[in-house]
C-alpha positions in Angstrom: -4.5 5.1 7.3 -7.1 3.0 6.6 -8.1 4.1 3.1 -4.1 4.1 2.4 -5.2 -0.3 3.5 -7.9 -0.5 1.1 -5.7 0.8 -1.5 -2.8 -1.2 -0.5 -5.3 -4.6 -0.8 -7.0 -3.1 -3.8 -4.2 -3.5 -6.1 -2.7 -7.0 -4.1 -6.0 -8.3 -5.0 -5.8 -6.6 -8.8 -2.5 -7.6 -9.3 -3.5 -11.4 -9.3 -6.5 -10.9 -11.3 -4.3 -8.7 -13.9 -3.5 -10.7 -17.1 -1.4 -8.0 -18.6 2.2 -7.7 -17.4 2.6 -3.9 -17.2 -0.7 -3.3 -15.2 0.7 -6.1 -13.0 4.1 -4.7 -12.6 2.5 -0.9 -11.6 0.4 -3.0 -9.0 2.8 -4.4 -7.8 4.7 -1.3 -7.7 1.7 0.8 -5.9 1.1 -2.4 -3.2 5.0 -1.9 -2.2 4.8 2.1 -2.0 1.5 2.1 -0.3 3.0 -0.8 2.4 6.5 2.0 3.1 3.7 4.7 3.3 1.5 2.7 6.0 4.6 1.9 7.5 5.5 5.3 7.9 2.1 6.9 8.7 2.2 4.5 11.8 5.5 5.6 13.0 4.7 9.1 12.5 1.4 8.4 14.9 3.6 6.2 17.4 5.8 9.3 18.1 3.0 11.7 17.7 1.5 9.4 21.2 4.7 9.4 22.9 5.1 13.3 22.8 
């Protein structure tokens, strides 16, 4: 999960710097994919404790 962070604040941090408008639209695209995937890894591990 936390290389799946990096990643996510990789390409947030890319995005801004980005002057060209379809690298900053697939940034954008990759920051909200890898957020669903954190979010989802850390439900996965939530139940995975409970059990």
């Amino acid at each position: 999960m936390s290389f799946k962070s990096v990643c996510c604040t990789k390409s947030s941090t890319m995005q801004m710097l980005a002057a060209d408008e379809e690298l900053k639209s697939l940034l954008q695209q990759d920051v909200q994919t890898s957020k669903r995937q954190i979010q989802e890894l850390q439900q996965i591990l939530c139940r995975a404790n409970i059990q």
